[in-house]
Backbone bond lengths (Angstrom), bond angles and torsions (degrees), N, CA, C in turn:
res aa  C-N    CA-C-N  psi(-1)  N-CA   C-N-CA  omega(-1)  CA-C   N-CA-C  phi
1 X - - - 1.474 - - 1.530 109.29 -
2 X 1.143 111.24 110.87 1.692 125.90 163.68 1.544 103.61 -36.37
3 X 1.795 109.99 134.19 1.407 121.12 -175.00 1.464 93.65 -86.47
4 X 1.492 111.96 123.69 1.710 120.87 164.71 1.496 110.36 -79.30
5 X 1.026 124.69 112.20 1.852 130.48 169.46 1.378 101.32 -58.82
6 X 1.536 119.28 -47.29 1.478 133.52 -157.54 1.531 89.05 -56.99
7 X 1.518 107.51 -86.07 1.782 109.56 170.32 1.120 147.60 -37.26
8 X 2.003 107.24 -23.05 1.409 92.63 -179.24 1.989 92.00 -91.57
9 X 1.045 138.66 -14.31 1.439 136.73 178.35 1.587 95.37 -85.11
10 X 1.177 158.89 -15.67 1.065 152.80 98.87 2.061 119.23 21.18
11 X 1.713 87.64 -75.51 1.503 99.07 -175.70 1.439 103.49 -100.67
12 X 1.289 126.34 27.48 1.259 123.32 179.91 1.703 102.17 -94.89
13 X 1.386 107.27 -44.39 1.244 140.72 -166.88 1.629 117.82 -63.60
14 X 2.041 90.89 -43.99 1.417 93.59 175.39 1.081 112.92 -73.26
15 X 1.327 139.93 -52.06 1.442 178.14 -169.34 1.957 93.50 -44.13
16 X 1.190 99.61 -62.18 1.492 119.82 170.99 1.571 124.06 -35.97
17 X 1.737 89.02 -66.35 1.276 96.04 -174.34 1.681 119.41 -77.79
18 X 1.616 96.24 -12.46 1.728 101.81 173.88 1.005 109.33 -74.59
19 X 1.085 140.34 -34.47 1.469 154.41 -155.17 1.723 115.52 -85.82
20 X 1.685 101.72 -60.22 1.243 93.12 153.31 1.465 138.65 -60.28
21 X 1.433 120.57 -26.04 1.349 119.77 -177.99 1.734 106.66 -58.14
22 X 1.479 98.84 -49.18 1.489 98.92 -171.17 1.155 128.65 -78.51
23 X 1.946 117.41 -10.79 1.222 115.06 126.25 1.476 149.56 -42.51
24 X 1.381 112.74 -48.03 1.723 112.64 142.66 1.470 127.45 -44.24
25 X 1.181 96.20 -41.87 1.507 94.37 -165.66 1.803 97.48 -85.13
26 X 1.120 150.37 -4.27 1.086 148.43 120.60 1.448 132.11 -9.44
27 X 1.681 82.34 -69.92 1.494 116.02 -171.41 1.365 99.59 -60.70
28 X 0.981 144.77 -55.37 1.427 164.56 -147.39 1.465 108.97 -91.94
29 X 1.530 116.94 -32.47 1.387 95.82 160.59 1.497 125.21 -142.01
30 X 1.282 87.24 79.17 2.008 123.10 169.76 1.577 86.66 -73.80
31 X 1.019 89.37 -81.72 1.906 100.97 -169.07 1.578 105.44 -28.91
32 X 1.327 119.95 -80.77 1.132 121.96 168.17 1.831 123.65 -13.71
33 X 1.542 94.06 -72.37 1.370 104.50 -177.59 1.623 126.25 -60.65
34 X 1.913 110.59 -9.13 1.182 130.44 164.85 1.457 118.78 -88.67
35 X 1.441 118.22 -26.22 0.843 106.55 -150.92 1.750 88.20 -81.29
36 X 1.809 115.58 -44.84 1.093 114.84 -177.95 1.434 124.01 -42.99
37 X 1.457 121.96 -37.67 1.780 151.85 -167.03 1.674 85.47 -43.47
38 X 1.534 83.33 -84.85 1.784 99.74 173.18 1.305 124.02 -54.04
39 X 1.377 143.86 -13.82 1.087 137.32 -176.96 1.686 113.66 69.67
40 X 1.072 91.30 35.96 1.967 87.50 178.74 1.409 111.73 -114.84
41 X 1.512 130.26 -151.50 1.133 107.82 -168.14 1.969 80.01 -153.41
42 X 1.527 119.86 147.84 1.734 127.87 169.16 1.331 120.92 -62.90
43 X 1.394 119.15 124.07 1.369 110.35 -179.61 1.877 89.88 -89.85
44 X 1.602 90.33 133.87 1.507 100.42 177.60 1.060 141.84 -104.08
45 X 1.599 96.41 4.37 1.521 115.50 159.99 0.822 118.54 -87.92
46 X 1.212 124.66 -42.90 1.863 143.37 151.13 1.466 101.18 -23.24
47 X 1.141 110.10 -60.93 1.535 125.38 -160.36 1.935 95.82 -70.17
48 X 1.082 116.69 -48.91 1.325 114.51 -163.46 1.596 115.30 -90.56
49 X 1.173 110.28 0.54 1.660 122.58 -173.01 1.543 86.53 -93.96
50 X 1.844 108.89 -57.54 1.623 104.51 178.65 1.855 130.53 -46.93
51 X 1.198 109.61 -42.88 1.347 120.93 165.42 1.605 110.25 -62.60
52 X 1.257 121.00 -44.72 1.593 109.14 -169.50 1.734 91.81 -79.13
53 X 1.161 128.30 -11.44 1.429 110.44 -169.55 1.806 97.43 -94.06
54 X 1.251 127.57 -32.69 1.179 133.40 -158.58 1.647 110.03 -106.07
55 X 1.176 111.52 -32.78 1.193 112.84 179.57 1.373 141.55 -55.33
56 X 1.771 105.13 -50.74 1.394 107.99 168.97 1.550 130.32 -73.02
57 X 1.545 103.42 11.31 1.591 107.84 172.90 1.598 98.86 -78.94
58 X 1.407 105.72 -56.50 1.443 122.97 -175.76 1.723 123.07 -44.32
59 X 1.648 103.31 -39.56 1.345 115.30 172.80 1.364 94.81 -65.30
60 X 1.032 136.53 -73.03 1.906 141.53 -153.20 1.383 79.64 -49.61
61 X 1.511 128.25 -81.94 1.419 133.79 -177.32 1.702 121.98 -26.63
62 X 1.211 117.20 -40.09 1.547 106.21 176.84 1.613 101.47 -99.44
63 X 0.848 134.47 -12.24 1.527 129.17 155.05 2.166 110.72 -66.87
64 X 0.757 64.04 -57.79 2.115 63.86 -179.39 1.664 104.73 -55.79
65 X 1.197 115.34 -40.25 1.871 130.74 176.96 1.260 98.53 -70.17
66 X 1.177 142.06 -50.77 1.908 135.31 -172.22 1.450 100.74 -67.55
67 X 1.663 113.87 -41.95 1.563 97.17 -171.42 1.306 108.61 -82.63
68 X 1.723 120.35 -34.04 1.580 94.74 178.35 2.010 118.68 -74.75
69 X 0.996 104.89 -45.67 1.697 117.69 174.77 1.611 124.35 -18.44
70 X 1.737 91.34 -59.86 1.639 123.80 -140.52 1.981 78.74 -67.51
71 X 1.606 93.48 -73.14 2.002 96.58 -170.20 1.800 97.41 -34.92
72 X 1.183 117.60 -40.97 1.418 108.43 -166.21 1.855 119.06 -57.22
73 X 1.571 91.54 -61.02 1.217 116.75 -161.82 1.946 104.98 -77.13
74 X 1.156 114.76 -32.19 0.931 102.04 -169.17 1.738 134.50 97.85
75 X 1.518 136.37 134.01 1.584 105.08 -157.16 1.721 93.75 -57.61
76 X 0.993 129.82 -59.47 0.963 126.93 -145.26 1.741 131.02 -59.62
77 X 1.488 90.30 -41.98 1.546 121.35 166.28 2.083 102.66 -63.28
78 X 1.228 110.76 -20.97 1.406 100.27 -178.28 1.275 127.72 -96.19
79 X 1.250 92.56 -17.28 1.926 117.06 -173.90 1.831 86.25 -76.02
80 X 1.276 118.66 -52.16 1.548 116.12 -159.82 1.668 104.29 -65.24
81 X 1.841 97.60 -48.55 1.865 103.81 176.56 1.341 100.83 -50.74
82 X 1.163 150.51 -73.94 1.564 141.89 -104.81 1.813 76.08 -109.46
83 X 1.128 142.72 -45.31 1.682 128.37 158.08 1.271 122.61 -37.61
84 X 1.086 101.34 -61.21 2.308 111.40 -175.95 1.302 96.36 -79.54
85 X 1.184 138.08 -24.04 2.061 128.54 -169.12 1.288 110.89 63.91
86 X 1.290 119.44 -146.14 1.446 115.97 174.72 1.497 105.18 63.54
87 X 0.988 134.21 35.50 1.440 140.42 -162.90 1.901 109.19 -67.34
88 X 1.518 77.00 -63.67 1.959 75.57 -157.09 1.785 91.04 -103.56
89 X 1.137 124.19 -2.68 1.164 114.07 171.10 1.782 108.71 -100.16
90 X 0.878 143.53 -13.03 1.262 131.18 152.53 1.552 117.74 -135.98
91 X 1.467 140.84 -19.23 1.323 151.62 -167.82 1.813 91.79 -68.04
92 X 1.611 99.68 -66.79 1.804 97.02 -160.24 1.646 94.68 -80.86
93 X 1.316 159.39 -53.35 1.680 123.01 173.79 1.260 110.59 -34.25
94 X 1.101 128.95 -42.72 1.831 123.93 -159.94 1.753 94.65 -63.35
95 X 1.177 120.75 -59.03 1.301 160.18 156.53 2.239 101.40 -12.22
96 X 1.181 94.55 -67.77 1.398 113.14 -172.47 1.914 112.09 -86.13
97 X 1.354 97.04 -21.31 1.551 90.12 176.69 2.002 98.29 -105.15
98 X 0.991 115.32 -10.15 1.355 113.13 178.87 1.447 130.20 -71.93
99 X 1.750 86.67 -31.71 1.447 103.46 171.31 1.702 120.83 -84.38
100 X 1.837 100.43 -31.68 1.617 104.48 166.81 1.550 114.94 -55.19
101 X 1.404 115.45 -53.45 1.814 103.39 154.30 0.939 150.32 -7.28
102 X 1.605 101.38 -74.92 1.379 108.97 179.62 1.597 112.40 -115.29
103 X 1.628 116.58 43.39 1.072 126.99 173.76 1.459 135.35 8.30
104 X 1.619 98.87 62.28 1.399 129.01 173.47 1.523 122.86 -73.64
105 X 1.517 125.71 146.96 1.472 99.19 -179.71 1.814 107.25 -110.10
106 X 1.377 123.06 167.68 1.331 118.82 -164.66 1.537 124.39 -75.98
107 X 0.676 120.86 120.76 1.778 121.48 -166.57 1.298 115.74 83.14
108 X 1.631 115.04 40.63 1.547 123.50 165.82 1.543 108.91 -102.16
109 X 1.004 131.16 153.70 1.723 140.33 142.46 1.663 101.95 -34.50
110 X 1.113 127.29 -20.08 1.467 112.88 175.14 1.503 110.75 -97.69
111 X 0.822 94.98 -32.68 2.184 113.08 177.17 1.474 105.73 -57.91
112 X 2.066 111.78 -39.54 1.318 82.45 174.82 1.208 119.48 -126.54
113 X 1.600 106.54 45.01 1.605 109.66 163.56 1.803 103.36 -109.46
114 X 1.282 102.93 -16.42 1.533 96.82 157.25 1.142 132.71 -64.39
115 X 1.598 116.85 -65.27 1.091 117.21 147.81 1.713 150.22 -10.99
116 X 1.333 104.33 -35.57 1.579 151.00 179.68 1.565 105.88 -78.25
117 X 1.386 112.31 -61.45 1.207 125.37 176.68 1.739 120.43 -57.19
118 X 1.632 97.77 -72.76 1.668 98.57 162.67 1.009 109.74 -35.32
119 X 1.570 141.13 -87.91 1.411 132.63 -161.71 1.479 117.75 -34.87
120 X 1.291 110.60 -39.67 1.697 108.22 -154.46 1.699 80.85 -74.72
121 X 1.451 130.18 -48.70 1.593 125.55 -175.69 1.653 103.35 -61.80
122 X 1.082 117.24 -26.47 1.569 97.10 -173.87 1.393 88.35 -100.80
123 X 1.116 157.27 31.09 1.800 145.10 155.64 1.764 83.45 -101.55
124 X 1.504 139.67 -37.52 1.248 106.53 -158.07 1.542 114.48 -102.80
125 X 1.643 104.50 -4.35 0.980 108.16 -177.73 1.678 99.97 -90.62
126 X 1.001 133.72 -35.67 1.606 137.86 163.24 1.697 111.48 -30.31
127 X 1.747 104.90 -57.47 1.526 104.53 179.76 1.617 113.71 -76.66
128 X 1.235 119.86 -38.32 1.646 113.83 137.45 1.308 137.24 -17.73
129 X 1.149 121.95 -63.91 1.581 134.68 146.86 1.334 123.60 -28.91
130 X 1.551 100.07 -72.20 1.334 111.45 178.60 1.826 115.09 -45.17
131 X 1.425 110.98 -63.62 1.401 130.51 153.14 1.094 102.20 -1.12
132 X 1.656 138.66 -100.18 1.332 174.84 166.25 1.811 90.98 -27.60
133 X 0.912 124.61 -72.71 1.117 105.34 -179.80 1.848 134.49 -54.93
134 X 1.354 108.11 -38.05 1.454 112.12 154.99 1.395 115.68 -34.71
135 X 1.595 111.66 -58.67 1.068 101.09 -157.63 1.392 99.98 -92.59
136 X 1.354 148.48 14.01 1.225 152.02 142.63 1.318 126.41 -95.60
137 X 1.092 121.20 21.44 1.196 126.34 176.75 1.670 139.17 -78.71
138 X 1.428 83.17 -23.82 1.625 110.10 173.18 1.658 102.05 -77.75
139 X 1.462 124.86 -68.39 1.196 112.26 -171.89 1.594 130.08 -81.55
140 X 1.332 92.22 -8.18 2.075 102.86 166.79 1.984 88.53 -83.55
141 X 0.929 140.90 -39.68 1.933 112.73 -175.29 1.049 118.22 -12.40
142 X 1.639 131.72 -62.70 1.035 150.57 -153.24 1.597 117.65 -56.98
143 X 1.514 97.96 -51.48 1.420 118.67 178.63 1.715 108.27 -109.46
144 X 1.025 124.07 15.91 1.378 120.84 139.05 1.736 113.93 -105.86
145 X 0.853 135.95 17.15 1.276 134.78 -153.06 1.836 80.23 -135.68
146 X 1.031 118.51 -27.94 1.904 113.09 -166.13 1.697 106.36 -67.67
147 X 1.188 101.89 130.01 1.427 102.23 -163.17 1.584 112.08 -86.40
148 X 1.431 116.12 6.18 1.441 110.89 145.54 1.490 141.66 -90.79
149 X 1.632 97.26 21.63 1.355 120.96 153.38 1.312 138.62 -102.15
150 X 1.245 100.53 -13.34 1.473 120.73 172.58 1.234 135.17 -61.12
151 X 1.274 118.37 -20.25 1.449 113.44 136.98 1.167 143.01 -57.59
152 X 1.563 102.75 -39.50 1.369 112.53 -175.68 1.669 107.71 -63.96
153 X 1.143 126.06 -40.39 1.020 138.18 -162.23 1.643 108.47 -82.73
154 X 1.397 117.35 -33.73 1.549 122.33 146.30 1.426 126.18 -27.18
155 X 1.464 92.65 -64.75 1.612 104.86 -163.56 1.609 107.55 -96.72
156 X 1.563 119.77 17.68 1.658 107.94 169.23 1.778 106.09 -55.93
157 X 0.925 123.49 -63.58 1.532 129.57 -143.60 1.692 81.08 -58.17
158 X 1.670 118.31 -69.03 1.027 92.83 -168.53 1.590 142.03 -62.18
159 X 1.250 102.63 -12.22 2.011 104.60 -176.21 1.700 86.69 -91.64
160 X 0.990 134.71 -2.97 1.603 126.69 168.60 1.949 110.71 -70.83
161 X 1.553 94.78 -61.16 1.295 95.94 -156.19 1.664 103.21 -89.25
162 X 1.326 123.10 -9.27 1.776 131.89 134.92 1.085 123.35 -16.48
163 X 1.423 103.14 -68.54 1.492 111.46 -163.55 1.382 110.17 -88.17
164 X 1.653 114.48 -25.90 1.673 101.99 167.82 1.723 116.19 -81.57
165 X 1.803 111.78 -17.51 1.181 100.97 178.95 1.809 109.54 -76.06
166 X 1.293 121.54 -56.27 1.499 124.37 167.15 1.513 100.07 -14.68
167 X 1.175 114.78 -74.47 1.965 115.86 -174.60 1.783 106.73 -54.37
168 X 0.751 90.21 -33.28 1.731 79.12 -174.02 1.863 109.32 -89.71
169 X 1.537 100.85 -32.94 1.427 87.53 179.82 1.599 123.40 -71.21
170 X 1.585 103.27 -11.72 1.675 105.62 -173.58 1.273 97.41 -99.66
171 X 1.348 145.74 23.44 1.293 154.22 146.20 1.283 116.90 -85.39
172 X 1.342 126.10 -26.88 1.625 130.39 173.67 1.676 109.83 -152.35
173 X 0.975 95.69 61.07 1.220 113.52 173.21 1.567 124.69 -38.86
174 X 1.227 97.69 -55.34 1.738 127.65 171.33 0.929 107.13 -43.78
175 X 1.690 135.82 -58.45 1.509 158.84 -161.42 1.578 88.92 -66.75
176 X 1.506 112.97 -51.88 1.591 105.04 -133.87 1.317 108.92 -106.28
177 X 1.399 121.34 -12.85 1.631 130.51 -166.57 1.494 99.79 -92.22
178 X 1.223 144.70 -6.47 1.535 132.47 141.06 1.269 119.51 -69.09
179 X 1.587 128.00 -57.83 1.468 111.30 -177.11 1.351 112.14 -82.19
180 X 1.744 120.77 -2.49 1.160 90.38 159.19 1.555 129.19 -85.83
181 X 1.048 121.72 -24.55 1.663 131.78 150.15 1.359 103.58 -36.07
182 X 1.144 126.86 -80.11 1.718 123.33 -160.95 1.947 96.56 -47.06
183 X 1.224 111.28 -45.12 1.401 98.37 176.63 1.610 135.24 -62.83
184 X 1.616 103.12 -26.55 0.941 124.00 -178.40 1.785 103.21 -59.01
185 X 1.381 101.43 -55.96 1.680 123.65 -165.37 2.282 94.45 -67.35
186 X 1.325 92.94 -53.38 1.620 82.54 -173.32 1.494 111.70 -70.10
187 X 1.449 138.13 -23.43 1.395 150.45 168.42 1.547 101.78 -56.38
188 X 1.230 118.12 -52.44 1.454 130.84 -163.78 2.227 101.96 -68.34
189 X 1.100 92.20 -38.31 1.489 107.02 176.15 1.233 142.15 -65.48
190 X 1.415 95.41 -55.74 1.342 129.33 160.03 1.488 119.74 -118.74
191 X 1.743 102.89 85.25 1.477 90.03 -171.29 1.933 112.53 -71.32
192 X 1.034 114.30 -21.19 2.206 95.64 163.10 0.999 108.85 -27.70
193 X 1.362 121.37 -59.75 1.681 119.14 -161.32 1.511 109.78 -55.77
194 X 1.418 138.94 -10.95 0.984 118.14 -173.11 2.084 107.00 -92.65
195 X 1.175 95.27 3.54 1.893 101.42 163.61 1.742 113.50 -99.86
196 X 1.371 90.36 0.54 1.905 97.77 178.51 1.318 100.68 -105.05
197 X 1.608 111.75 98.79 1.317 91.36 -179.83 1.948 104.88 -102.79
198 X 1.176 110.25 -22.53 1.583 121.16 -179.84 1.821 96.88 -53.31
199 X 1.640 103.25 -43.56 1.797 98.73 -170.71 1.213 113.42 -84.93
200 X 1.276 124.41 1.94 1.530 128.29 177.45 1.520 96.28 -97.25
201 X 0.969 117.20 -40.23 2.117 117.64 167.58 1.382 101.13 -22.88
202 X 1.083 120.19 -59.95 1.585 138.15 -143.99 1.502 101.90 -67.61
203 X 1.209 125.58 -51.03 1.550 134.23 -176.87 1.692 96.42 -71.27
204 X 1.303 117.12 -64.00 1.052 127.08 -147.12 1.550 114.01 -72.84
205 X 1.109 94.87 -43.31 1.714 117.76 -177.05 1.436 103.14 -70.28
206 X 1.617 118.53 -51.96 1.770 113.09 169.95 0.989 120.78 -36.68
207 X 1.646 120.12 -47.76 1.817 141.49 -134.92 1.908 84.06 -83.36
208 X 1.493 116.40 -45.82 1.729 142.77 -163.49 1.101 99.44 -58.85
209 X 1.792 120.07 -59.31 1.337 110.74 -174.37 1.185 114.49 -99.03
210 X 1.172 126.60 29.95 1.446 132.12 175.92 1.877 104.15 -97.65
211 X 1.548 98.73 -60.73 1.451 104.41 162.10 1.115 132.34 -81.41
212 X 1.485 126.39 9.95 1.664 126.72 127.21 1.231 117.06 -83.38
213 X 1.676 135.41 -16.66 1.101 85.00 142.76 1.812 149.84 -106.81
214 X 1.334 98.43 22.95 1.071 110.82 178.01 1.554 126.58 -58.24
215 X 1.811 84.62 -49.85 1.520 94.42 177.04 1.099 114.20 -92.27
216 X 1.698 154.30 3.59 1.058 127.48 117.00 1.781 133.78 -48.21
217 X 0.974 129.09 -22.74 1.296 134.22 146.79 1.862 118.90 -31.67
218 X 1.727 98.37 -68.90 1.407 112.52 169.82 1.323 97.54 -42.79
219 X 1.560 115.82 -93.78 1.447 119.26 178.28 1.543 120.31 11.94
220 X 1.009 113.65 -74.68 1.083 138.91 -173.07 1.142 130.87 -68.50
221 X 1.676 111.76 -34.76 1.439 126.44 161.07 1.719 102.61 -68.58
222 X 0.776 115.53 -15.86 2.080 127.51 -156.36 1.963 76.15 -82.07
223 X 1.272 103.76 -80.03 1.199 125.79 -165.04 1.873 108.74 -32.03
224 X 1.427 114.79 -55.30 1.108 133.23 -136.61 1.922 79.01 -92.68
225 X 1.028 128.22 -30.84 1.904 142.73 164.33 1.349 104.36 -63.44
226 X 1.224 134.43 -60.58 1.020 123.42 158.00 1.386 153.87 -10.30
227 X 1.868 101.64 -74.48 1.482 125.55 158.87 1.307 103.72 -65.59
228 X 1.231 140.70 -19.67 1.738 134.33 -177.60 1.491 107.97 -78.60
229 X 1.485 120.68 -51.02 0.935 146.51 175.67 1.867 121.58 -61.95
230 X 1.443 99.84 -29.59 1.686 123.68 156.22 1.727 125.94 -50.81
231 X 1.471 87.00 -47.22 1.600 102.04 -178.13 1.243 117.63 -87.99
């Protein structure tokens, strides 16, 4: 039987959207399910002052995350990220070296069943981890706790996401040497922002697809001069 793309992104979608709901709907009732435990009752002004104060960062934030992510990850690969989290600190390397592998190109049917794949191995190998570490946790203290490791353990995130940004920025250079400047300049300014990484998306990530699409635009105008110029 011939593989349908149409159908299996079809049931990717349903599958997706069930999945996330009942992740929300999880999410949503901790409180609830505590409040009963204890026998107490939600303060709902409490509750509703907290949401109007916290919330509309989060909205801007998962809107700026769907548009940069989604082209990346793929439906399928995104439905699994935005469930497990861990997004840009372990989901997209897994994501970006998986595809250097098996030398896929971006916005193919192969890009996002790769994509798809890594994630689901890096969500199970993560709770794996996690696993293993519980139960080692008592006798690694010692030597995670030794303070001539403590650097090392500082500086993972950054010699991680270095060495995959270096590779990616000298591949699109064009794309990436404005927002990475504007970040450079607003990080440098306001050093908080450099623990905001969802609110630094927002500048940076606009500025990205603005000048991709610009220069596909060019591209294209180049192209379309060309064939005129052919005839």
């Amino acid at each position: 039987m011939p593989f349908d793309w149409e159908e299996y992104e079809n049931s990717i979608h349903k599958t997706g959207i069930i999945m996330v709901s009942v992740g929300i709907a999880l999410i949503i009732s901790v409180p609830f399910i505590f409040a009963k435990i204890l026998s107490t009752s939600i303060d709902w002004s409490g509750f509703a002052h907290a949401i109007l104060r916290v919330g509309p960062t989060y909205w801007a934030i998962s809107i700026v995350e769907f548009l940069v992510y989604v082209p990346l990850l793929g439906a399928g690969g995104s439905y699994l990220a935005f469930i497990t989290g861990n997004i840009i600190n372990m989901k997209l390397p897994c994501v970006f070296y998986a595809k250097d592998i098996a030398k896929v190109e971006e916005g193919t049917k192969e890009s996002s069943i790769i994509s798809t794949l890594s994630i689901a191995s890096s969500a199970l190998m993560t709770m794996l981890v996690i696993f293993l570490g519980v139960l080692m946790i008592v006798p690694l203290t010692p030597i995670l706790e030794n303070r001539y490791l403590q650097p090392a353990f500082a500086n993972i995130l950054p010699s991680l996401f270095g060495a995959l940004a270096a590779q990616y920025f000298t591949k699109s250079w064009k794309i990436t040497i404005i927002p990475l400047a504007i970040s450079i300049v607003l990080t440098t300014a306001v050093p908080s922002l450099i623990n905001q990484t969802s609110v630094m998306m927002i500048p940076a990530g606009g500025v990205a697809i603005a000048i991709a699409f610009f220069l596909y635009k060019t591209k294209r105008l180049e192209k379309k001069k060309e064939a005129v110029n052919a005839r």
